[in-house]
N, C-alpha and C positions, 0 to 999 in steps of 0.2 A: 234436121238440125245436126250438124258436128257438134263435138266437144267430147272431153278425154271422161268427163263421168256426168250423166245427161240424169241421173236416179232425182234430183232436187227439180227438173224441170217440168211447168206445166204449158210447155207450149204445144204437146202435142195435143191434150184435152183440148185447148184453145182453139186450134187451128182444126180439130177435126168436129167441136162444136160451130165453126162457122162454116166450113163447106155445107155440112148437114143444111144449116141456117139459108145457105144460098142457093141452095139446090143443085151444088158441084159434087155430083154422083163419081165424080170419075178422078177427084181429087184425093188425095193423101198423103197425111203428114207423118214420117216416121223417123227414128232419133238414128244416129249411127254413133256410136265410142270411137275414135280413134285413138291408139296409144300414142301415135305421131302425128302431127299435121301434113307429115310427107305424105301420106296414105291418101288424101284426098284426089290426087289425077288418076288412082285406078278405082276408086269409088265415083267417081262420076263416069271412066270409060265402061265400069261394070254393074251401073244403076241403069237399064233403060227407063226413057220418061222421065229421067229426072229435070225437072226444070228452074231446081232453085233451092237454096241452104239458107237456113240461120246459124250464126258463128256463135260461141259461145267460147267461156275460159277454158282453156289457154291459149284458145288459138285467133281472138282477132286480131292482131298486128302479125304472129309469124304466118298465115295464110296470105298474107299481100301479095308477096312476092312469085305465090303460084299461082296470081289472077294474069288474064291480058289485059283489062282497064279496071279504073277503080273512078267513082262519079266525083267533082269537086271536092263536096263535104267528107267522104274520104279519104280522097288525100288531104284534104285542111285537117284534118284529125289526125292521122297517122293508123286507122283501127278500120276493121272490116265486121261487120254483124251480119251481111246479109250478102248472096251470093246469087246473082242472075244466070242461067244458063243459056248459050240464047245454042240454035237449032245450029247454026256453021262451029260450034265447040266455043267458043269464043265466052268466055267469065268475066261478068260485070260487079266489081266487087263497089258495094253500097254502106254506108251509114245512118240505118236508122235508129241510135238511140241519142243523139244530138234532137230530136223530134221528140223521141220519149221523153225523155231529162226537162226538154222545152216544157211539155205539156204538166210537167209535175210542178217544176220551180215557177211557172208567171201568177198561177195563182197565190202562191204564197209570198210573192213578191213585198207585197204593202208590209207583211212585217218585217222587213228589214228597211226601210226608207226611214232617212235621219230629216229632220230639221233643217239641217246645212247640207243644202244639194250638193256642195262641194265635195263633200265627204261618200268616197266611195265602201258600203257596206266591205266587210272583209267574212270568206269563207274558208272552209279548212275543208281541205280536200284529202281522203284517205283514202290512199293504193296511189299505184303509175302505171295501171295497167290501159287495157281499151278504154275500159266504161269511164277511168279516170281522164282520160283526152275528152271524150264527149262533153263529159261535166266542166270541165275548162274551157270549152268552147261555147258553151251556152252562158256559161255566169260570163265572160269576158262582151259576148253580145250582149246581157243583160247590165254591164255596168260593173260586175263586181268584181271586187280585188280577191284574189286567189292564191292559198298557200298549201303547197301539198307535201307532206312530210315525208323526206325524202332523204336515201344517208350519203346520194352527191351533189357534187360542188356546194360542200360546205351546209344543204338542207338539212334540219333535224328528224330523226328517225321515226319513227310516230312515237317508241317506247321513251324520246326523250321530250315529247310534248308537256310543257309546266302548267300550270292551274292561267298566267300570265298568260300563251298565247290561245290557252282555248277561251279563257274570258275575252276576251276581243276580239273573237270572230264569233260572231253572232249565227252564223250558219255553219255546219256541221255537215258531212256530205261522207257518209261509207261507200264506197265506191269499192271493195277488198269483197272477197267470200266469207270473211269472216262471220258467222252466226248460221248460215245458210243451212238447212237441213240434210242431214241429221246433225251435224253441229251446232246444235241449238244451244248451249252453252259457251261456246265462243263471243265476245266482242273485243273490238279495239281494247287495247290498253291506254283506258285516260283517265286525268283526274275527273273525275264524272261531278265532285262537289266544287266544281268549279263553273256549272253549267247550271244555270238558271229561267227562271219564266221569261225572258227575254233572245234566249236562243231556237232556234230550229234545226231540227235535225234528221235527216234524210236517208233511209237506208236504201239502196238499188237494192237486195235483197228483197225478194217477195214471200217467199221461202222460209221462214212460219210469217205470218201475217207479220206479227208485232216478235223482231227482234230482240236481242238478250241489249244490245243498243239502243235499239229505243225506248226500250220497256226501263232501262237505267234514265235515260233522258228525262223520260217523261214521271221520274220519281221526283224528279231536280226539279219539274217543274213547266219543262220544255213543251213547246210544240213537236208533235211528228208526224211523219209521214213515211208508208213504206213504199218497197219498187212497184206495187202494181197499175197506179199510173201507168208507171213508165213502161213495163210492160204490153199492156194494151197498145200504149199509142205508138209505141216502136211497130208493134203486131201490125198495126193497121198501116201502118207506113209501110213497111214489107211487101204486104201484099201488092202494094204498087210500085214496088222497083222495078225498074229496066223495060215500062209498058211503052215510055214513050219513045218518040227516037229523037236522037240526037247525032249532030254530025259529027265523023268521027276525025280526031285530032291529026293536024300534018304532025310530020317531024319534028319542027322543032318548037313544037309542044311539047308534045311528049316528054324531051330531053327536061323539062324543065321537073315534069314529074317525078322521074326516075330521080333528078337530080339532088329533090328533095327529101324522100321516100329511104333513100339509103343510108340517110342519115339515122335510121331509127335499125337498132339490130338488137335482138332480145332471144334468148333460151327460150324451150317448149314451156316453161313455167312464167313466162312471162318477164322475167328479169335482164336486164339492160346487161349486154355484153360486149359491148361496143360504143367507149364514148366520144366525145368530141374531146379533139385536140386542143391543149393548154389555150386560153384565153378567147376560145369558141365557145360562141352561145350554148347557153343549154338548149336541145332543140324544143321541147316542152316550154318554153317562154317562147317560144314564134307560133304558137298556133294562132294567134289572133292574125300574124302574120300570112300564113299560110288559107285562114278561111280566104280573106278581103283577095289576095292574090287568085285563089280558085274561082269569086265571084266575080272576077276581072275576066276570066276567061269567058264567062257568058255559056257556064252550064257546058261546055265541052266536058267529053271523055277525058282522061288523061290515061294515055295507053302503055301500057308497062312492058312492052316489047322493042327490040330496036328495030 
């Protein structure tokens, strides 16, 4: 696993309790820090055997750009968690927490279904980082309307979130590091007495079990749920990146990926430094866009090189 401070994670436990588990003697899972993301082409040319990475914060969208392909669901997202190595050098960058986030939110779906099918549930999505395109992309296949508190074009901040829009999103979604260990005293800033037994509320956070977010939640009343679902069923999806083959994309494929891809540019902290021009969409309102077009492709690569 990458990421710039790995001390909150337990995926190496995870992963080295299932090799054990499957009798892969000759497997192992080890964390690397990088202070940059740049660092990753001389750690994979000076890892032999490496056959594969999990992304973590800050770095799943600035890593894209140092893959040679990225699978559909990837590029429909804009974020990378997981990284193929295949034997010719060649990096297949993956998204498995679109599959995690799935596995969390279909079972708690019934609680948010109205009376009037017409009426699309509304959620509130905290952060704009990776995990926060995943979650966007799952609620937007599951039906739901999405709002992620944000201080451009015109989006409110999270610190300017009113009692108003969190009472009307009945789902709640931390998608930020905020609370995450040892920051166990951190959560969102929200009206919290504004959240009641008719909300749910989701932390990606695994990292103390029960949140300083949810543990407020569930004072009000709420339903919760933390990241370790998600967790898991990301893990388990991982494991199977880049087994099958797939044929690899012509030209002007590709162009379509790059095309889209560049649209997205962010600092090592994950912050948008590069927006779209006056009366350009925001690109974060095209990912629904962006999946249905990758699903068009029919599971092709989308290859990040000219």
């Amino acid at each position: 696993m990458i990421g710039r401070s790995l001390g909150h994670s337990f995926s190496q436990h995870y992963f080295t309790a299932k090799f054990k588990r499957e009798g892969r003697s000759a497997a192992r899972y080890d964390l690397f820090e990088l202070a940059e993301v740049t660092e990753l082409p001389d750690l994979i040319r000076n890892t032999p055997g490496l056959r594969g990475l999990n992304v973590t914060i800050p770095y799943k969208q600035t890593v894209v750009p140092l893959l040679t392909e990225l699978d559909p669901v990837a590029a429909a997202v804009g974020a990378v968690n997981t990284i193929a190595i295949h034997a010719d050098g060649r990096t297949t960058g993956h998204n498995t927490d679109v599959e995690g986030f799935r596995s969390t939110l279909q079972p708690l779906l019934e609680r948010l279904s109205k009376s009037d099918a017409d009426i699309r549930p509304r959620a509130l999505v905290l952060g704009n980082g990776g995990a926060s395109r995943a979650v966007a992309c799952v609620l937007r296949e599951a039906s739901v309307s999405d709002r992620e508190p944000r201080p451009h074009h015109g989006r409110p901040h999270v610190e300017q979130l009113d009692r108003t829009v969190v009472g009307v999103c009945p789902l709640i979604i931390n998608a930020t590091p905020l609370g995450t260990f040892p920051n166990v005293d951190e959560a969102p800033p929200l009206p919290y007495n504004a959240i009641g037994p008719d909300h749910l509320l989701i932390d990606l956070v695994y990292n103390p079990e029960e949140t300083l977010f949810l543990k407020r939640g569930k004072e009000q009343g709420a339903t919760t749920a933390n990241g370790l679902t998600m967790l898991h069923a990301q893990a388990e999806a991982a494991c199977g990146s880049g087994r099958g083959r797939r044929r690899f994309p012509q030209a002007h494929e590709w162009r379509w990926g790059v095309g889209l891809l560049n649209r997205w540019s962010h600092d090592d902290r994950g912050q948008r430094i590069q927006l779209p021009s006056e009366g350009e969409p925001d690109p974060l309102a095209q990912v629904e866009h962006r999946y249905q077009m990758a699903a068009a492709m029919n599971e092709r690569m989308i290859s990040l090189e000219p």
